[in-house]
N, C-alpha and C positions, 0 to 999 in steps of 0.2 A: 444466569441473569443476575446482575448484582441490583442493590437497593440503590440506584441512581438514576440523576435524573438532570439535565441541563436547562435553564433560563434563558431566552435568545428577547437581545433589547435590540431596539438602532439608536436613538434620540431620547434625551432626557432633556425637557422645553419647562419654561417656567409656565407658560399659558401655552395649550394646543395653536400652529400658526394655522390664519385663514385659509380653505380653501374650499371656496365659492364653488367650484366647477369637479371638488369631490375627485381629482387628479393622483394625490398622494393619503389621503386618509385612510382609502380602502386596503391600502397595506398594512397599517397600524405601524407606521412607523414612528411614529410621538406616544409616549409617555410625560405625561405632566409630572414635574420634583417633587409634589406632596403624594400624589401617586403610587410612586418607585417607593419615596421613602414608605411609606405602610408597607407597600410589595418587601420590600428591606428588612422591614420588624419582623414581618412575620416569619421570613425564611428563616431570619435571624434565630430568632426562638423556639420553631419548632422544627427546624431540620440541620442537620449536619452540612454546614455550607462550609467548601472546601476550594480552593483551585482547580482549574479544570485538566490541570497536567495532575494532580493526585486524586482527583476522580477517575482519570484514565491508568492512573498506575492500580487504583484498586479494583478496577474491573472485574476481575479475573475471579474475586471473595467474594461473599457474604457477610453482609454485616446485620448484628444481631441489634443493634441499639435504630436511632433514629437514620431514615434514607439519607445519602449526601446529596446537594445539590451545587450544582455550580454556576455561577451566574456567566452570560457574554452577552457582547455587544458587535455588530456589525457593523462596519465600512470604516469608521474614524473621524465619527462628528467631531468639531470641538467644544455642543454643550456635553458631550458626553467627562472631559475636564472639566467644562466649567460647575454642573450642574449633579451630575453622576457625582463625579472624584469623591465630592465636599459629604453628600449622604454614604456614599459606601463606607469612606474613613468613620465618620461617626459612628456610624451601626457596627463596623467589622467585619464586613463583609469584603473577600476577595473576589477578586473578577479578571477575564481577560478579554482584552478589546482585540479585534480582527481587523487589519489595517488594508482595505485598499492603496496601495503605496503610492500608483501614480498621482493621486492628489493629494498624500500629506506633504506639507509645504508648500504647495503651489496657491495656494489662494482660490484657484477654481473651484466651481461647484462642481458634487458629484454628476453623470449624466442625465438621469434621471428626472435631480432637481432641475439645471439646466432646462430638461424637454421643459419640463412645467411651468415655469414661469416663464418660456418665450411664447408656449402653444395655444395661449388662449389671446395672446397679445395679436396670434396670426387671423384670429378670425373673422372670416366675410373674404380670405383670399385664399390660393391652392394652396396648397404645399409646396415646398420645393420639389424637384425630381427627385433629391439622394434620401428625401425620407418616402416618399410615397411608393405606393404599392403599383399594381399593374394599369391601375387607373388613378389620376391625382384624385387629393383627397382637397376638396375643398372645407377648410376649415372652421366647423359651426360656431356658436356663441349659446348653445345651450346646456345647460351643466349634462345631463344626460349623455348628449349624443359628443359633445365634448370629451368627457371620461369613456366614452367607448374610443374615441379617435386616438386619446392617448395610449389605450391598451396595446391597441395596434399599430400604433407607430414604435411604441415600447417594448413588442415582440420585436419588430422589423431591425432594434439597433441594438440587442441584445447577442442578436449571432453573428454581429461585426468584430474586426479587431477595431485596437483602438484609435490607429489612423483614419479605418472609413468612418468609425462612428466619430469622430471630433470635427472630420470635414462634409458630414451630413449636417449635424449640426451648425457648423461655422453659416451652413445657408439660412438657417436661421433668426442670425445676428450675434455680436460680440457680448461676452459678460452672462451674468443671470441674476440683475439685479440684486435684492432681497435675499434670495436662495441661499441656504445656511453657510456656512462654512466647513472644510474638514481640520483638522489637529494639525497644527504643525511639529515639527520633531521634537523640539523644544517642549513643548508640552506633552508630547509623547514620552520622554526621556522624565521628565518631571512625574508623569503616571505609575512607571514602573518603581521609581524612588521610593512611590509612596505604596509599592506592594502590589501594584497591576501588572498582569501580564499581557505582552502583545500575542498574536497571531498570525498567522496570513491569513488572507483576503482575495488573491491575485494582484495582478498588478491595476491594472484597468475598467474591471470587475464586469467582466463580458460571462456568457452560457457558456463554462469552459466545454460541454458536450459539444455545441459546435464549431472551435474550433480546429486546425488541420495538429498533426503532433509535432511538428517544430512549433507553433503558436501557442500550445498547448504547455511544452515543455518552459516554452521563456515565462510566459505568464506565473505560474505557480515557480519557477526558478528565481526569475528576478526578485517577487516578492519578498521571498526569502533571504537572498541576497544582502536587498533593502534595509531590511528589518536588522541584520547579524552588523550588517555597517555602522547603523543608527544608534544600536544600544548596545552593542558589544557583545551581545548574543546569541544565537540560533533562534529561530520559535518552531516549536515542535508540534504545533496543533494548527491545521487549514480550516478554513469555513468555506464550503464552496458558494460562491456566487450563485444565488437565486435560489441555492439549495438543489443545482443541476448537476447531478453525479449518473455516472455511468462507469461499468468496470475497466474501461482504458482513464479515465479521469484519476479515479482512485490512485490505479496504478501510477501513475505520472506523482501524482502526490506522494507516496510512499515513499519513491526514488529519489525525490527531490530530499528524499532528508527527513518528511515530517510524521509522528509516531503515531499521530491519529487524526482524524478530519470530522465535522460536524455537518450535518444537514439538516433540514427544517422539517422531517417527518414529526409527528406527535406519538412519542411512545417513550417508555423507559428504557436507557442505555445496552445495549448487550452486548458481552465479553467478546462476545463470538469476532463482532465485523468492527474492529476499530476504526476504520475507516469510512462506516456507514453511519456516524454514531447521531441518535436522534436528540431535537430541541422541541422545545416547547414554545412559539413562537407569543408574545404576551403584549395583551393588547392595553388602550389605557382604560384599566378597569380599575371600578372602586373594592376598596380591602375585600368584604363581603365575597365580591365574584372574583377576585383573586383565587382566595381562598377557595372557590367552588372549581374553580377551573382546574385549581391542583389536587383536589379530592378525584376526579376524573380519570386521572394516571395512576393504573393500579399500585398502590404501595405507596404513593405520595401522601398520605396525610396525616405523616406520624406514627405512623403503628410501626412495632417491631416487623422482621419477616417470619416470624412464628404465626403474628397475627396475619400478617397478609399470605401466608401459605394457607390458613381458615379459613380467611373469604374467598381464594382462587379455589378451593377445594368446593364449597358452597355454592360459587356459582356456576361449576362445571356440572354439579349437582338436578344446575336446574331443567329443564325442557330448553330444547332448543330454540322454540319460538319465542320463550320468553329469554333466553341470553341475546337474542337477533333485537328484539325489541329493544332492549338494553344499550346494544351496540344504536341502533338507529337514535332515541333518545340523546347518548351522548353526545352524537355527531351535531343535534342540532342545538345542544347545548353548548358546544363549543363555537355555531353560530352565533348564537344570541348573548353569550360576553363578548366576542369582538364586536358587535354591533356598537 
């Protein structure tokens, strides 16, 4: 087990955007810039913040000073340029963005966005057929049962490729107004200039667990591809889409060329499964429960691994009903900062 640990962002927003009907908040996908920037000092000064290609090359050690950590960012906003770039550079902090490929440059919105600002514009009428389920959904106007509609239309377009899910959608209506933008190359290519590194993403950023292995194989292929065209490089680390890994997915990853892949589990990095490798997904929390949220992950809060082989030693120590309590405690402290 080394003394590492991963940061997983999507969005850096100057103000959190409205959402009345609570469609995208419940992912915690917005960070506000004054936010991050605190999140930023702090890793800054009290942990060994490194690249996520040399967090994965030291795996393998022990490190005896401060834990590393490595910051990412998922899909390929473009406040993640406009808003990210300008705090990371200040602080000094490296980072690597995971590029959904098929919308950098294209000006469309990710799918997701897309569902959301059309889904509430639908309601008081069905669905179309290509999103509904075994019975049309007529769709509500109440924030509640609204944010349930969307879950479920959001699983439903998740185990599509990207054909069916664009022409599910297209029933929907053209555009997605408002809904943010992704990075174009140009500001891609400008990121790495300034010491960012890209990733893959997939292409489309579908559940690559469902789908078939030629689908399977283009998606994680192409991205790569994409990225080695764009910036004259390889990227050697995946992030898998919705954090949906299964051991053929991995493997498909591996082949394609990439040294290691990330998933949304909550834990400290291990040597062992490079391919399984955990994030810490972070929500917009003030400094205060930042910092409580990285106290959480054993070894995260500064101490040597002298010191945290004492507390692991300590609390294997204790009764199991009080380590269980522990474990339960955490879990809903990890609810209540994403709140």
């Amino acid at each position: 087990m080394a003394d590492g640990f991963i940061l997983c962002y999507h969005r850096v927003v100057e103000r959190l955007p409205a959402d009345p009907y609570q469609l995208l908040n419940p992912y915690d996908l917005c960070v506000d810039v004054r936010r991050f920037r605190h999140h930023m000092e702090h890793v800054a000064r009290r942990y060994h913040v490194v690249p996520l290609d040399d967090l994965v090359a030291a795996l393998p050690g022990r490190h005896p000073t401060r834990p590393m950590v490595a910051v990412t960012f998922d899909d390929g906003y473009a406040d993640n340029y406009e808003h990210a770039l300008p705090v990371l550079r200040r602080v000094g902090v490296p980072a690597t963005v995971f590029l959904a490929t098929g919308n950098i440059d294209s000006g469309a919105a990710f799918w997701w966005d897309r569902l959301a600002w059309h889904l509430p514009r639908y309601a008081g009428r069905r669905l179309p057929a290509a999103l509904a389920g075994d019975e049309s959904d007529v769709v509500p106007d109440t924030p509640e049962q609204l944010s349930r509609l969307y879950r479920t239309v959001h699983s439903r377009l998740w185990v599509l490729d990207a054909s069916a899910r664009d022409a599910a959608l297209d029933a929907l209506g053209d555009g997605a107004g408002d809904a943010p933008r992704p990075l174009t190359w140009a500001e891609a290519r400008r990121m790495v200039a300034a010491g960012i590194s890209l990733g893959g993403h997939s292409v489309s950023h579908p559940s690559l667990v469902a789908l078939s292995d030629a689908a399977l194989r283009d998606e994680v292929g192409r991205c790569r591809e994409a990225i080695t065209a764009q910036v004259g490089a390889a990227p050697t680390v995946f992030a898998y889409p919705f954090g949906h890994v299964d051991d053929r997915v991995a493997a498909a990853v591996a082949a394609a060329g990439y040294r290691a892949a990330v998933t949304v589990n909550w834990a400290r990095c291990d040597a062992a499964a490079p391919y399984w490798l955990p994030r810490l997904s972070i929500p917009n929390a003030e400094r205060h429960r930042f910092i409580d949220t990285l106290r959480w992950v054993p070894g995260a809060a500064g101490e040597g691994s002298q010191d945290s082989a004492v507390r692991r030693a300590l609390r294997s120590a204790l009764p199991r009903p009080v380590r269980a309590a522990g474990h339960y405690v955490r879990r809903l402290w990890r609810r209540h900062v994403s709140a």
